[in-house]
C-alpha positions as CSV (number, residue, x, y, z in Angstrom):
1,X,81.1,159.5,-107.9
2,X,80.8,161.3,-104.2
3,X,79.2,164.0,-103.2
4,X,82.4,165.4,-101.9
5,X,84.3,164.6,-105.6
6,X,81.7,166.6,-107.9
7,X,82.2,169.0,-105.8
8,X,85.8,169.5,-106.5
9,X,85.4,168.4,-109.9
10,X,82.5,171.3,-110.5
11,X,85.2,174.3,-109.7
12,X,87.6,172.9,-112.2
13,X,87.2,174.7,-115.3
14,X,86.7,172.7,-119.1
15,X,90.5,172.0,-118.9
16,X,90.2,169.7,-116.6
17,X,87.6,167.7,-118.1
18,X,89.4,165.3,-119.2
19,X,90.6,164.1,-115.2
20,X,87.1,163.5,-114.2
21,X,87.1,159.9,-116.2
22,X,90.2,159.1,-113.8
23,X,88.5,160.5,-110.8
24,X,85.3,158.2,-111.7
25,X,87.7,155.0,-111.8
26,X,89.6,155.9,-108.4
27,X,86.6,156.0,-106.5
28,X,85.0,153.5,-108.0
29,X,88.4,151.3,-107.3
30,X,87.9,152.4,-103.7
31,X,84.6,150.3,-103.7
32,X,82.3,153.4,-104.1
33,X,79.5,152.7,-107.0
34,X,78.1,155.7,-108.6
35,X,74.8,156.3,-106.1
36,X,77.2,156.7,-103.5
37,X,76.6,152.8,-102.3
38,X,79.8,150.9,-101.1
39,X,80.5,147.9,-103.3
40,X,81.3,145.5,-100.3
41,X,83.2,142.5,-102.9
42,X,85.9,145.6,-103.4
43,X,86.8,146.2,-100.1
44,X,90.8,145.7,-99.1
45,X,91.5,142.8,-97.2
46,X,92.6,144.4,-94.1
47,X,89.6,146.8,-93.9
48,X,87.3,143.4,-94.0
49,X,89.5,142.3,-90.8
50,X,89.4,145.4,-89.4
51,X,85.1,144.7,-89.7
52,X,85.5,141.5,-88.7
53,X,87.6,142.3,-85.1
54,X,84.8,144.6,-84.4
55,X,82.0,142.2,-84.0
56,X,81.2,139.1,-81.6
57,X,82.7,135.3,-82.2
58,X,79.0,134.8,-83.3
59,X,78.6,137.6,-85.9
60,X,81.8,137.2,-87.0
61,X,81.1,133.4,-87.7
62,X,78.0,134.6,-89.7
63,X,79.4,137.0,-91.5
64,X,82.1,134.5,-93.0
65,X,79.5,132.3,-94.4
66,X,78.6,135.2,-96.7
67,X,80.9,134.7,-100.0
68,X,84.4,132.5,-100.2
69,X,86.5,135.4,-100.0
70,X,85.2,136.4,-96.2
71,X,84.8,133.3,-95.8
72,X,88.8,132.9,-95.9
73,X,89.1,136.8,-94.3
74,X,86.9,135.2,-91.3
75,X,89.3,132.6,-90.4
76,X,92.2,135.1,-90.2
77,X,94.9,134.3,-87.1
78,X,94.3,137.3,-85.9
79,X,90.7,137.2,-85.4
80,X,90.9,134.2,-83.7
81,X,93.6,134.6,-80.8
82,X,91.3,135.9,-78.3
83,X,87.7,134.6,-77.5
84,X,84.9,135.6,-74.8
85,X,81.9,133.4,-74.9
86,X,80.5,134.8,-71.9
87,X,77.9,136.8,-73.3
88,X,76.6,134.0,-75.3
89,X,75.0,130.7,-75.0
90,X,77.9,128.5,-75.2
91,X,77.4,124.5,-75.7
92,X,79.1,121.7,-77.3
93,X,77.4,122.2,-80.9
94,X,78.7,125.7,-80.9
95,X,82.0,124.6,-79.8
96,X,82.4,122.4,-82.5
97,X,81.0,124.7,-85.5
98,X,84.2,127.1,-84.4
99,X,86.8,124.4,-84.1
100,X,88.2,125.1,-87.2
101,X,88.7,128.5,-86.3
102,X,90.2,128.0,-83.3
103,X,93.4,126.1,-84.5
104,X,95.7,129.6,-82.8
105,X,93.2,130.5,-80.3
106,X,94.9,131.5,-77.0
107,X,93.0,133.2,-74.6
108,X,89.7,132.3,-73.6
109,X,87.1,133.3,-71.6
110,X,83.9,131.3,-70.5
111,X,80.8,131.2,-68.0
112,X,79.0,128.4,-66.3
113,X,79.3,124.4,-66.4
114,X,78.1,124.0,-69.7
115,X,80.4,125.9,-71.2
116,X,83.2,124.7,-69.8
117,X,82.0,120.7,-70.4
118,X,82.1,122.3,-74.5
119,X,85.4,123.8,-74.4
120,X,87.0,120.7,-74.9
121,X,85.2,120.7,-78.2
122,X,87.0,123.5,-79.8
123,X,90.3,121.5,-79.8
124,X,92.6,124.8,-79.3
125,X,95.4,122.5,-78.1
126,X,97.7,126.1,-77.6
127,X,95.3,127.8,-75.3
128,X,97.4,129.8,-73.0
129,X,95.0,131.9,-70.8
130,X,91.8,130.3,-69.6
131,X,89.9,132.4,-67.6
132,X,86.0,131.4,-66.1
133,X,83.6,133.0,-63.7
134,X,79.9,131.0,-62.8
135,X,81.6,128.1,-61.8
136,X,80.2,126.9,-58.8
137,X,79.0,123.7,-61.0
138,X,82.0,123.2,-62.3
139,X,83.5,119.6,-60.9
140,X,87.1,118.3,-60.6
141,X,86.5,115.9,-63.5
142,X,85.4,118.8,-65.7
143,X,88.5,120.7,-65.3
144,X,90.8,118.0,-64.6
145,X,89.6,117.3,-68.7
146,X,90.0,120.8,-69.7
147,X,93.8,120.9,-67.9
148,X,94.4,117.6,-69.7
149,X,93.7,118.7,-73.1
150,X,96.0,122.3,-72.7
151,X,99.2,121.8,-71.7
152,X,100.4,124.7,-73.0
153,X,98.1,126.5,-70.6
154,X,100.0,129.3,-68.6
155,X,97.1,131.0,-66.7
156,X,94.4,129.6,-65.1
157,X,91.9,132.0,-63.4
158,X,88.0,130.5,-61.9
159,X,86.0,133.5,-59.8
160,X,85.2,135.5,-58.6
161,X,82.3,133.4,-57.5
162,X,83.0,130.2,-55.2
163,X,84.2,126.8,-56.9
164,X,82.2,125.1,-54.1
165,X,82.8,121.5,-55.9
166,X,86.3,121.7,-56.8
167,X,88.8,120.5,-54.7
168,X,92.7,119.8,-54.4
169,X,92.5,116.8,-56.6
170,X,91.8,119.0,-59.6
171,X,94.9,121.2,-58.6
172,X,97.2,118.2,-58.2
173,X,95.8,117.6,-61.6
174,X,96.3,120.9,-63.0
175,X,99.8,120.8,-61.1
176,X,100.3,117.5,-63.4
177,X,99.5,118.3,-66.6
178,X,100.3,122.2,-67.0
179,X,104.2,122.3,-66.3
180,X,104.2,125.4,-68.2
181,X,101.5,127.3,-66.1
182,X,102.9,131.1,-64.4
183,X,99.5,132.2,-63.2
184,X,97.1,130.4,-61.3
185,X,94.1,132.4,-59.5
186,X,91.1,130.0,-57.9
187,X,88.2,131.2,-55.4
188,X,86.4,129.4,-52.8
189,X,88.4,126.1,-53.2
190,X,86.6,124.4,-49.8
191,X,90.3,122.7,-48.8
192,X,93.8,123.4,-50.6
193,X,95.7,121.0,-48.8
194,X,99.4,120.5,-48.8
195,X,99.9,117.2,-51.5
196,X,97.7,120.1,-54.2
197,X,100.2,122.9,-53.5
198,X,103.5,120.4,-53.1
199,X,102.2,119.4,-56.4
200,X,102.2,122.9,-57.6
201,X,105.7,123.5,-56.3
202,X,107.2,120.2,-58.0
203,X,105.7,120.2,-61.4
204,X,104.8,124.0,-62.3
205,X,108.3,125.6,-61.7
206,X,107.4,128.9,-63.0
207,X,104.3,129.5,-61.1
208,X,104.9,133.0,-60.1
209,X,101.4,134.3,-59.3
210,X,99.0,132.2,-56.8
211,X,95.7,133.2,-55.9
212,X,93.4,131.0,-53.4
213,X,90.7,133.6,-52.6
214,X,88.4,133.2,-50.2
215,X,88.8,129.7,-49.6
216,X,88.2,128.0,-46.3
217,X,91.5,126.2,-45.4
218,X,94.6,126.4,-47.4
219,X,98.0,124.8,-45.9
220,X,100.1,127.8,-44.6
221,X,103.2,125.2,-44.4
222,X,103.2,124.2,-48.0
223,X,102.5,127.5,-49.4
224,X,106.5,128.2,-49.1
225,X,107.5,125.4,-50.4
226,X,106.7,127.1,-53.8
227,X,109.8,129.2,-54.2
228,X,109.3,130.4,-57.5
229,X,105.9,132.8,-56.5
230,X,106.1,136.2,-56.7
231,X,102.7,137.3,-56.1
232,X,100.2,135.9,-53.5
233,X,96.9,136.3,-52.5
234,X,94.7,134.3,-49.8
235,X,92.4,137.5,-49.6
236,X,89.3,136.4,-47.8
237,X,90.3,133.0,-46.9
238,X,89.5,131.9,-43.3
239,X,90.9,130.0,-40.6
240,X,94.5,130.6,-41.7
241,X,97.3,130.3,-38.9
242,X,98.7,133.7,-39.2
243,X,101.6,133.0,-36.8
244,X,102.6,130.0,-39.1
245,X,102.0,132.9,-41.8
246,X,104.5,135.0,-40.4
247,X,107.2,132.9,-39.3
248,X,107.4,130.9,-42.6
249,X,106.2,132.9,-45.9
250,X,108.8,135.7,-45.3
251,X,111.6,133.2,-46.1
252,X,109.9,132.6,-50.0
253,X,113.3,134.0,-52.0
254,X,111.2,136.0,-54.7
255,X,107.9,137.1,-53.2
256,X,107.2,140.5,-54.1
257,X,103.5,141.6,-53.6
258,X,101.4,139.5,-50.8
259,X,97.5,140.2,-50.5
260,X,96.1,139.4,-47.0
261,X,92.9,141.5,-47.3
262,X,89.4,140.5,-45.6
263,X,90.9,138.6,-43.5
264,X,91.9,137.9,-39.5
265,X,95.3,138.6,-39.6
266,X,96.9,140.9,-36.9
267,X,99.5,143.6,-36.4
268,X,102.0,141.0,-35.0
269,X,101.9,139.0,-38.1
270,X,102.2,142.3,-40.4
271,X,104.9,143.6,-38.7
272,X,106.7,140.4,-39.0
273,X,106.2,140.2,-42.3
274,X,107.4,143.5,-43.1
275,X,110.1,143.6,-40.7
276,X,111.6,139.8,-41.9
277,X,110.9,138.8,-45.9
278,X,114.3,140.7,-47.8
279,X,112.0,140.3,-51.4
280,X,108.6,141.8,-50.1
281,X,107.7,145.2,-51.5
282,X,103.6,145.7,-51.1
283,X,101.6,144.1,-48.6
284,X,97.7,144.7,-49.2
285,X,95.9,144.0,-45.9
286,X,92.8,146.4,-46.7
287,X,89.5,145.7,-44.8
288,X,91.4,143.2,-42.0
289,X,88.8,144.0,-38.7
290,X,91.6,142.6,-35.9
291,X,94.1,144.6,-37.9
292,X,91.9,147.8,-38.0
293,X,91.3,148.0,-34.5
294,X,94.8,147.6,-33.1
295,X,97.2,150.6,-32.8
296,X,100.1,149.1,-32.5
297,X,100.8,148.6,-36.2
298,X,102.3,151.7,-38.1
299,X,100.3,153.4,-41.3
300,X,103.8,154.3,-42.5
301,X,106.5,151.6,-44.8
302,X,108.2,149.6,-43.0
303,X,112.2,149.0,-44.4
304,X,110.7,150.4,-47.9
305,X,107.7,148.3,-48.3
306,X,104.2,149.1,-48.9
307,X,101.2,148.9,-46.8
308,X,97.9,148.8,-47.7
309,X,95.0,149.1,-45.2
310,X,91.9,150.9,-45.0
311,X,93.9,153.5,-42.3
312,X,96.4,154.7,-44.5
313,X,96.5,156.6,-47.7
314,X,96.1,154.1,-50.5
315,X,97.5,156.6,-53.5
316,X,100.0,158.3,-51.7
317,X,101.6,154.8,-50.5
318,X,101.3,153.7,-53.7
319,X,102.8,156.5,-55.4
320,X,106.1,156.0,-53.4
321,X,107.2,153.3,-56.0
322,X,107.8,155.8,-58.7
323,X,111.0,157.6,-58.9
324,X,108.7,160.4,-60.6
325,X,107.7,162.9,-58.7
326,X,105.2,163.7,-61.6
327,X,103.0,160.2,-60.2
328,X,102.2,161.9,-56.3
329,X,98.4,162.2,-57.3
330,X,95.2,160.6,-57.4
331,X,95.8,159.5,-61.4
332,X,98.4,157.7,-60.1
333,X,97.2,154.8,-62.2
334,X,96.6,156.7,-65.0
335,X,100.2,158.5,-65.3
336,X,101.5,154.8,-64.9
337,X,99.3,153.6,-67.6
338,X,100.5,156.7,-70.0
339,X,104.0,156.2,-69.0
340,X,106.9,155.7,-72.0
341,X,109.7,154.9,-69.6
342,X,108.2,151.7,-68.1
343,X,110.1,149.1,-65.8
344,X,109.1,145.5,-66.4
345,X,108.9,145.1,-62.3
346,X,107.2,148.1,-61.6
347,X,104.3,146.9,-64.8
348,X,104.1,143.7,-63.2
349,X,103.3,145.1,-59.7
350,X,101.0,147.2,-60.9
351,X,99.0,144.8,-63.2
352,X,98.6,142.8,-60.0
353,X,97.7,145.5,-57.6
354,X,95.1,146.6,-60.1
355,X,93.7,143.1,-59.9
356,X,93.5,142.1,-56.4
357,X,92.3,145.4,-55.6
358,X,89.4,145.6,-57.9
359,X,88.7,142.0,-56.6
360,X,89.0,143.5,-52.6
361,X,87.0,146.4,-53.4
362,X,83.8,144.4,-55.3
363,X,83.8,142.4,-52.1
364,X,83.7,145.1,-49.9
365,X,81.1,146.9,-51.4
366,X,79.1,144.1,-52.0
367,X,79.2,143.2,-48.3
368,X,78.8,146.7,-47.3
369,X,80.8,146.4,-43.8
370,X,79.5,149.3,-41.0
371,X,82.2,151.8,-40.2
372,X,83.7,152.2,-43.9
373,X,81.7,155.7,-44.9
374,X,84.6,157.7,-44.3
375,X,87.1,155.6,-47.3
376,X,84.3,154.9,-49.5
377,X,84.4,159.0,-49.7
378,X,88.0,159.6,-49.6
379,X,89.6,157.0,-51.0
380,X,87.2,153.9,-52.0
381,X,85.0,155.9,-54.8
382,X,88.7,157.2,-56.8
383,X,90.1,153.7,-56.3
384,X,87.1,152.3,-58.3
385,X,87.0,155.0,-60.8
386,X,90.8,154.3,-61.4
387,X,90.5,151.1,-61.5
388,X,87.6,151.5,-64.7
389,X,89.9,152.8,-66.7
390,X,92.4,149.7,-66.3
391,X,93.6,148.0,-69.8
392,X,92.7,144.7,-67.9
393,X,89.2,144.0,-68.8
394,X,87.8,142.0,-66.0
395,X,89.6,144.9,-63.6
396,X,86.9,147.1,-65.9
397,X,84.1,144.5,-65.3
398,X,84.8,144.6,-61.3
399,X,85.1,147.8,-61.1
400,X,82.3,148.8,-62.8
401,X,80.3,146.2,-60.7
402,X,81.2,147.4,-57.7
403,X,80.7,151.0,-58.3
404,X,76.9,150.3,-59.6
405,X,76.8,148.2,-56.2
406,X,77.5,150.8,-54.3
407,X,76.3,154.4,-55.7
408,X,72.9,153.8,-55.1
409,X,70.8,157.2,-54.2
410,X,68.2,157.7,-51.1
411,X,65.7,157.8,-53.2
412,X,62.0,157.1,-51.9
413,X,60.4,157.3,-55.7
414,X,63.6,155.5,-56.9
415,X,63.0,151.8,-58.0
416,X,66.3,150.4,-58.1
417,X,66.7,146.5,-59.1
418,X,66.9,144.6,-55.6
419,X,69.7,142.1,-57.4
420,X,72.2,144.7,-57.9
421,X,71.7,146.9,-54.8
422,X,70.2,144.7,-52.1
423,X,73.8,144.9,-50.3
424,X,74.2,149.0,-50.6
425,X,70.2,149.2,-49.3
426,X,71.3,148.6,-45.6
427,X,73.3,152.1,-45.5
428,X,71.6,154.4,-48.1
429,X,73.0,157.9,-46.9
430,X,76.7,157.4,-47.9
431,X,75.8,156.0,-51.0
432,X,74.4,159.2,-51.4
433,X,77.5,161.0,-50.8
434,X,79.4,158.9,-52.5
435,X,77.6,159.2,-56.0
436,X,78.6,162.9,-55.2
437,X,82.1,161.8,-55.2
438,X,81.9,159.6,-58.1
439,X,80.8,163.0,-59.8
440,X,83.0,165.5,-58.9
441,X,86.0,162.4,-59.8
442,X,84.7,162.7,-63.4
443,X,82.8,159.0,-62.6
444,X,80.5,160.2,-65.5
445,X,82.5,160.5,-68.1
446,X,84.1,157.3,-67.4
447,X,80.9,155.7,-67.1
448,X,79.7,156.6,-69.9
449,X,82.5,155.6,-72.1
450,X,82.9,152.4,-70.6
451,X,79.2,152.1,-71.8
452,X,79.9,152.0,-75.1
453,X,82.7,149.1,-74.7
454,X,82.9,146.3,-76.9
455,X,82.9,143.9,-74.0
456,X,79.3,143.3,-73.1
457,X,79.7,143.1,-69.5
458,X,81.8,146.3,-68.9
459,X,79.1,147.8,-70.7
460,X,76.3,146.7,-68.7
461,X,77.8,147.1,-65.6
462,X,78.6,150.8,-66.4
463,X,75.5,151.1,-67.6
464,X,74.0,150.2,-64.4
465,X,76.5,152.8,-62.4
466,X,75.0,155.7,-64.8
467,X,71.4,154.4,-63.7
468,X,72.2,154.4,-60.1
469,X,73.8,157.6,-60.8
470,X,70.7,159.1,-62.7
471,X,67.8,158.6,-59.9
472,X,69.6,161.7,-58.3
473,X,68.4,164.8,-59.9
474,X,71.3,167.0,-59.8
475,X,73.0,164.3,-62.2
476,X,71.1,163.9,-65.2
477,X,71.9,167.0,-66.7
478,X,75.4,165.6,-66.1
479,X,74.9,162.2,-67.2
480,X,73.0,163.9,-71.2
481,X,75.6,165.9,-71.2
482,X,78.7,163.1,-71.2
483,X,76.5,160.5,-74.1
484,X,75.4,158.3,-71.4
485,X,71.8,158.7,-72.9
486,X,72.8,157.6,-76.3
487,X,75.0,155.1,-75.0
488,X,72.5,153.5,-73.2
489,X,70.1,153.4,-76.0
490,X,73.1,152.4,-78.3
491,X,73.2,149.4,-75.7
492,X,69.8,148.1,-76.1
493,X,69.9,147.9,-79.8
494,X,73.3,146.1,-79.7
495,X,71.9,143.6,-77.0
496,X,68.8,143.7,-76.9
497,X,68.2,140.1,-75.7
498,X,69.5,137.4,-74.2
499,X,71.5,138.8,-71.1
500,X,71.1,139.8,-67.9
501,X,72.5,143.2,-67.8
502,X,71.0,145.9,-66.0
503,X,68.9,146.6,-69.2
């Protein structure tokens, strides 16, 4: 019996005697032994699940070799929908000890070459969502396999680091095999040429989101041939013909948000766009040089549609798509987030502009261009912050990467790890105001919470932002204050080893 039962029992006077047997044998039936001790066997089933989903795939897989009854609770659908081997060592001897777990897997997410040569291995033939970052090793005939073995597969997303050895056979391939497929989001593809997309436009007719990020040639032509996207991004893609750009895509029937961000493009192509496409509601041309220095263009929407540039005020444009006066504010993302009344076009605009600009602001601050002081303190630091707090977790991850990037103090006694910061170092006094920004925008708080996420890498990387944060002086009080101190040590002893996270 409990502490807290004796106690209750003690004030009853002899008349109740008798109701202390029963009190005994309902907390005992609760799985509570005498000493207090829980009596694990006697747990309900859906509290042992509830256990389960709070661990890792490989804890989880451990802990179901314990007794037969876990051992049944372990391989529960539920567990298993959803899978991120990224914080792991993932090969094909691991892949096929989880197989038989993995029959309803699907959503996936994996890192480097090795893993995805084992994914094969976990035979989860109704995998919808594969999603893979590392994968510069990764070859055509690797995910040419992986496409060939998922048919069901309706999102597809490799980045943000380059896919320097896949080319457009492997999307003519993934074109092929994954008639089903609505997203597909690629970076660093070396040539998308026009059989690849055609391929995409034939065989994928509900492809509505298309991604080829910073890639070095993608066929402008055959881009509008696939009349069923609604959302495109070539953000940081060179060598595009932005007059073919603006004289073709506006005639796509369905197109709704277009990212042109990091690249080339003009104010005669923007205005064109604007001006011409009848479906377009948000274009996102942030850090666009050529752009930046023209005048020409306007800062304000053009026919009600959206623009999105470093000149104009990202929150206030963006605010304009709510009918709710109550969203004109900096937690515009927030209020969206916490809204009952939601539209199913506004949520999908929104889950995409939360996406490509996470994406557009990592690469910005890891690049660190000259001339950007003034939004990274107005407008960039909020963005990020906002951006944490998204329900999409690698949104989280980017975001948090990109803040620890960038908030980096002018230190002289500071020893900050050269990895994470060597592309902040070349301009050290903004950084400095813009951890001050990241402060007064309640940056610790989310930091700190984020630190204690399940997902190892939104941890770490938040982690790192409240080390960046805590060589300044003026913060620490800030950063003890909010947990991040116990959540950092929390950190350590949940991964102590095996990553490379900031700690």
């Amino acid at each position: 019996m409990t502490r807290r039962v004796r106690r209750k029992v003690a004030k009853k006077g002899k008349d109740d005697a008798v109701s202390l047997s029963y009190l005994e044998i309902e907390v005992e039936d609760l799985g509570l032994e005498r000493n207090g001790d829980v009596d694990w066997t006697s747990l309900p089933d859906d509290t042992v699940i509830q256990l389960f989903s709070c661990l890792n795939y490989r804890d989880r897989a451990s802990l179901s070799s314990t007794c037969k009854t876990w051992r049944v609770l372990g391989a529960s659908q539920c567990l298993w929908s959803s899978l991120d081997l990224r914080a792991h060592k993932f090969d094909t001897a691991t892949a096929t000890s989880l197989a038989s777990r993995c029959v309803y897997l699907q959503k996936l997410r994996f890192r480097g070459a090795e893993s995805a040569d084992a994914i094969i291995h976990l035979q989860a033939k109704n995998l919808r969502e594969i999603s893979g970052d590392y994968c510069r090793k990764i070859t055509d005939a690797t995910l040419s396999v992986i496409v060939a073995r998922h048919e069901a597969l309706e999102s597809l997303q490799l980045g943000p680091d380059f896919c320097e050895r896949i080319t457009g056979d492997a999307i003519k391939a993934i074109a092929l095999c994954c008639p089903k497929l609505k997203k597909l989001r690629l970076s660093g593809i070396k040539d998308v040429y026009a059989d690849a997309i055609n391929a995409l436009a034939k065989h994928c007719p509900t492809l509505v989101d298309i991604g080829f990020l910073d890639c070095l040639n993608v066929d402008e032509a055959a881009l509008e041939n696939v009349s069923s996207v609604r959302f495109l991004s070539v953000a940081g893609t060179s060598n595009m013909k932005w007059d073919v750009v603006s004289h073709l895509w506006h005639k796509l029937p369905k197109l709704i948000g277009l990212d042109v961000s990091r690249t080339d493009i003009g104010s005669a192509a923007i205005s064109r766009l604007l001006s011409s496409s009848l479906s377009l509601k948000v274009l996102c041309a942030l850090n666009c040089p050529v752009l930046e220095e023209e005048t020409s263009i306007s800062t304000t929407k053009t026919n009600g549609k959206l623009l999105l540039a470093l000149f104009s005020d990202i929150f206030r444009e963006l605010s304009s798509l709510f009918a709710e006066t109550s969203n004109k504010g900096r937690n515009m993302f927030l209020d969206w987030r916490c809204s009952k009344n939601k539209d199913k076009n506004l949520n999908e605009i929104m889950t995409w502009l939360e996406w490509i600009l996470s994406h557009t602001l990592l690469r910005t601050a890891e690049s660190n261009p000259q001339g950007l002081d003034n939004f990274w303190l107005k407008q960039g630091a909020a963005l990020l912050l906002s951006l944490m707090q998204s329900s999409q977790e690698d949104v989280q991850e980017r975001a948090a990467t990109g803040l620890a990037t960038f908030v980096v103090i002018d230190d002289e006694n500071a020893s900050i790890d050269r990895g994470r910061a060597e592309a902040a170092l070349a301009n050290l006094s903004v950084n400095a105001n813009v951890a001050k920004a990241v402060a007064e925008e309640g940056g610790i708080n989310i930091l700190a919470a984020l630190a204690r996420s399940m997902n190892r890498l939104v941890a770490e990387e938040a982690a790192g932002g409240l080390w960046n944060l805590s060589v300044g002086e003026e913060h620490k009080a800030a950063i003890a204050e909010a947990g991040g101190v116990k959540a950092l040590v929390d950190l350590i002893f949940k991964w102590s080893s095996g990553g490379d996270g900031v700690l």
